[in-house]
N, C-alpha and C positions, 0 to 999 in steps of 0.2 A: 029443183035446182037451188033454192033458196035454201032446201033445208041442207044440202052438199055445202054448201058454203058454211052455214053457221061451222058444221060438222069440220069442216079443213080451219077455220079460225080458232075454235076452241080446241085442238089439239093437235102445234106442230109440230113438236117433240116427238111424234109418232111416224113422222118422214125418214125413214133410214136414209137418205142420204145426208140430212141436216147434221144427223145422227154423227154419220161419219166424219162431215166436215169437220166436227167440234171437237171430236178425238183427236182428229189431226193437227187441228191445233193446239190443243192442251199438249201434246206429247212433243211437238214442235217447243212448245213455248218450255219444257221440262228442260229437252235437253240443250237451247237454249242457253237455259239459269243454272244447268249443269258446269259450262264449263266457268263457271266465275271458280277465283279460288284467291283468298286472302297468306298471304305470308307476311309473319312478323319480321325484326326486324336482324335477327338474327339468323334467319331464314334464307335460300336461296332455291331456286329452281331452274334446273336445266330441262330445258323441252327439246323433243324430240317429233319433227312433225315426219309423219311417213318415213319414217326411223334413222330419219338425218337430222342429226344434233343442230339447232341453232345456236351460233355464234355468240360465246356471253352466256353468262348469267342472271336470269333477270329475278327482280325482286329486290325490295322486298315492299308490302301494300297488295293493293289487289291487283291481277293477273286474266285474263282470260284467254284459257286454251280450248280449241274447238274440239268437241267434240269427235272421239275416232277418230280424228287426224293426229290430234297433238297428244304424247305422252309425255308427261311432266316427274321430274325425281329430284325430290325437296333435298338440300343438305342443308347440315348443319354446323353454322360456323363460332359456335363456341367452344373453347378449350374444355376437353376433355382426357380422359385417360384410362390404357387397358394393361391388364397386369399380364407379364409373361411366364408361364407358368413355372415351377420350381425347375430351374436345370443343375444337373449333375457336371460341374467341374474339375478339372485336374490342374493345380498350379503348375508353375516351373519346376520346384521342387518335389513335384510329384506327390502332393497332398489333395486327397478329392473332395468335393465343398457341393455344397446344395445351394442355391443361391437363388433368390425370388427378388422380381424385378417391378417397379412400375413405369409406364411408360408417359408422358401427360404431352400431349400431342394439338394441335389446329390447323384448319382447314383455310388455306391461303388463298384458292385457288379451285372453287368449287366443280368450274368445268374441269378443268385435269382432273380433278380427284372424281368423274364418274366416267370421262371417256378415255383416262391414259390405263385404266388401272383397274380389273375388274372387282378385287375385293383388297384393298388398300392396307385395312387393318390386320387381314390372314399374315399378307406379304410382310406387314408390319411386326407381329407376333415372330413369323420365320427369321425375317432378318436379324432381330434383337436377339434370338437362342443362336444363331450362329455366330453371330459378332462382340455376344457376352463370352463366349467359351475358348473364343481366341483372345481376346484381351485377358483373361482369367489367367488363359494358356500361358503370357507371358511374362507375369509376375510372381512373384513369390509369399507362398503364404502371410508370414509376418505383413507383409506389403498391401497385401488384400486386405486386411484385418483392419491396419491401420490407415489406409488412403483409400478412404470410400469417394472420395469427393474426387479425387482425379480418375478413379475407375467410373463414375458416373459421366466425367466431361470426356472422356475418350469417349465412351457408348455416344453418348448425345449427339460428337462432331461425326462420328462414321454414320449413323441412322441420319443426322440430319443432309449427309451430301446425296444420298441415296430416296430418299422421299421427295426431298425438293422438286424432282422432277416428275413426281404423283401431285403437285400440287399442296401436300402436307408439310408443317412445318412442327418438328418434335421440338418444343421449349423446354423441356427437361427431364432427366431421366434418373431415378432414385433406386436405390438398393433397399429394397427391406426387410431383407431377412437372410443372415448368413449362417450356415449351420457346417461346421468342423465336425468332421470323425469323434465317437464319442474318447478316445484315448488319446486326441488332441485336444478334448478339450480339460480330460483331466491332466493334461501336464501342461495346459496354459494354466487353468488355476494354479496346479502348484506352484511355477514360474510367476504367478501375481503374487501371492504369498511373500515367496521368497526375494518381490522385488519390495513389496511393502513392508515385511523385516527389515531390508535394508535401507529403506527411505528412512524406517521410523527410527533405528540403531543410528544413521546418519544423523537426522535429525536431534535425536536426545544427543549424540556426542557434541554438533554445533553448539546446541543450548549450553550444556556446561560449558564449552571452551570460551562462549561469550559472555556467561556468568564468572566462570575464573578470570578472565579480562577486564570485567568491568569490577569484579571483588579486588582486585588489584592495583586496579587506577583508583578505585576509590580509597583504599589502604595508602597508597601513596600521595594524593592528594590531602587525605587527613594528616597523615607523618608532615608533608611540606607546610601545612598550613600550621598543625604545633610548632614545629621548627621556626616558622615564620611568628610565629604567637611569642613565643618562648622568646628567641631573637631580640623583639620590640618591646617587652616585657624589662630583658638584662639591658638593653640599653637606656631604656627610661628609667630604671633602677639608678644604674651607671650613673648617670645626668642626676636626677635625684641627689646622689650621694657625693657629687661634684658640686652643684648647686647648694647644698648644705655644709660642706665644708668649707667653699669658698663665703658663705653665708657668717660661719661660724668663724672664722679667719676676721674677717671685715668687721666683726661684733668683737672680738677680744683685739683687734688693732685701735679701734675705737675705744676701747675700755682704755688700752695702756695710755692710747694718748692723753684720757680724758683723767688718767691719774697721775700721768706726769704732769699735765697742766696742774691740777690741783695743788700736785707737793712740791712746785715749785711756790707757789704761793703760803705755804704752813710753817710757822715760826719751830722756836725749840720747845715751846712751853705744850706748844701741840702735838708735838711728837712726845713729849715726855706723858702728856696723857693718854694719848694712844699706846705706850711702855704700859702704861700702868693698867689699862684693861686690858690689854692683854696676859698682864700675868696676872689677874682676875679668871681669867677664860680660862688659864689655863689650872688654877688651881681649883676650880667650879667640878671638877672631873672625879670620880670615886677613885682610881689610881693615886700611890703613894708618888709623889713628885718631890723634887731636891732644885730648888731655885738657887741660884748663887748672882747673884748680881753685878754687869760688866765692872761695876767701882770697887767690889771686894778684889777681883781678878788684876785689878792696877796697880790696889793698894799692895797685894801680893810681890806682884813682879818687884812695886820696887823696893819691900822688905830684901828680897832676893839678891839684888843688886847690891843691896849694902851688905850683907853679910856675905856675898858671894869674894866682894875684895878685897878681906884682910884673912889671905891664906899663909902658911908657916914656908912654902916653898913658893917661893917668887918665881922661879923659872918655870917651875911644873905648872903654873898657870895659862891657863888660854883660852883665849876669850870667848866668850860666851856670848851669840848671839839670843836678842830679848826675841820669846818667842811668846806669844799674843794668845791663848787658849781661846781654840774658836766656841762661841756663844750658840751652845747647840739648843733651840726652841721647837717644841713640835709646833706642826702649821695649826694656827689657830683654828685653820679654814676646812 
């Protein structure tokens, strides 16, 4: 007996039933640690215990759903976005276009978006090709071409009244790619061509006609401004030569007074000298000159007078006035 003992102490791991206890537990304890499950925080999880959805969304951190009872389906509530594949349109005016879409779409609303809705994004994909091709439908080429931003905010407002109730909300929706018939697009270019001839013919004719504008005000500003030069120029002249003559006026008025003072004060003997250089002065000159002096001219007259009176006919006589032979001197001056 002592030796059955030793024999059971030294090896109980050899007990199949210990055996089995400890499976059951290890597997116990597995699936246990099975149901933990961490979710960040951008993360949502809607569970589903015995395939009735619980109420909410829970998350985000750690979580634990039981094992086989509870199925768990993570969403994702960061903004994202799917493209919708190239579709074939026909405008108003009956021109057909290829057009490629993106969509950039979030998730408001995690429970709706797995139990309103079974594939969100398909429905998404379909509703955007039907809802591009009638908004396409009802504008006109040129329109398209040129208003991408109001053909995106139509798409946006119809997807967005239509998803709201999956819980999705579409934040914007972008055109990237539009492709014209190739014979619409060679008569858009031309039509570019032909409008940027015309910008630039426009343009250079502006430029001259406000080069000829401004060559003309300037021309004219110059001409007013000589004119004005000129002007102030003849009138300080004017003034000048009024200033000098009135100048020149006041100096010879000055002069006469200042030699009528003088010669009221100068006897005869002064004047007789002043007589005599001047006819100094004047015989100083290389010209042949004939002086006769006022005394010979007196002496003269009145030889005249006496011989003029004793005539033969007394009555044929008449009198004769004394006439004074004027004393022609050139000016000394």
């Amino acid at each position: 007996m002592l030796i059955n003992a030793l024999q059971f102490q030294t090896s109980p791991f050899e007990n199949p039933i210990i055996i089995a206890i400890m499976i059951v537990m290890i597997l116990t304890l597995l699936i246990l640690v099975s149901g933990l499950r961490v979710y960040r925080e951008y993360e949502r999880a809607v569970i589903f215990r015995l395939g009735r959805a619980l109420p909410g969304a829970k998350g985000p951190g750690l979580l634990y759903i039981i094992p086989i009872i509870d199925r768990a389906t993570k969403v994702d509530l960061r903004e994202n976005y799917f493209d919708v594949p190239r579709q074939k349109c026909i405008t108003k005016d009956n021109s057909p276009l290829e057009i490629d879409v993106l969509i950039y779409h979030r998730v408001m609303d995690a429970y709706d978006s797995i139990v309103k809705v079974a594939d969100w994004k398909g429905a998404a994909v379909g509703l955007s090709q039907t809802t591009l091709r009638s908004v396409v439908g009802d504008i006109n080429l040129d329109e398209v071409l040129a208003e991408r931003e109001r053909i995106n905010n139509i798409l946006r407002d119809k997807l967005d009244e239509v998803t709201n109730r999956w819980g999705m909300k579409v934040t914007s929706v972008e055109i990237r790619e539009i492709l014209p018939p190739s014979q619409v697009l060679e008569a858009m270019i031309k039509q570019m061509e032909a409008e940027r001839m015309r910008r630039a013919t426009v343009t250079e004719a502006d430029g001259t006609r406000v080069a000829s504008i401004k060559t003309a005000e300037g021309t004219k500003k110059s001409i007013i401004v000589k004119a004005e030069a000129t002007k102030k120029a003849l009138i300080l002249r004017a003034e000048a030569k009024r200033q000098a003559s009135i100048l020149k006026a006041e100096g010879y008025s000055k002069a006469l007074d200042t030699i009528y003072n003088v010669a009221k004060s100068i006897d005869s003997k002064t004047l007789g000298i002043q007589y005599l250089e001047t006819l100094r002065n004047m015989a100083s000159g290389s010209s042949r000159k004939y002086v006769i002096p006022t005394e010979l001219l007196n002496i003269t007259g009145q030889v005249g007078k006496i011989f003029g009176g004793t005539s033969s006919n007394p009555g044929d006589e008449k009198p004769r006035k004394n006439k004074t032979p004027e004393k022609k001197l050139e000016n000394p001056i």
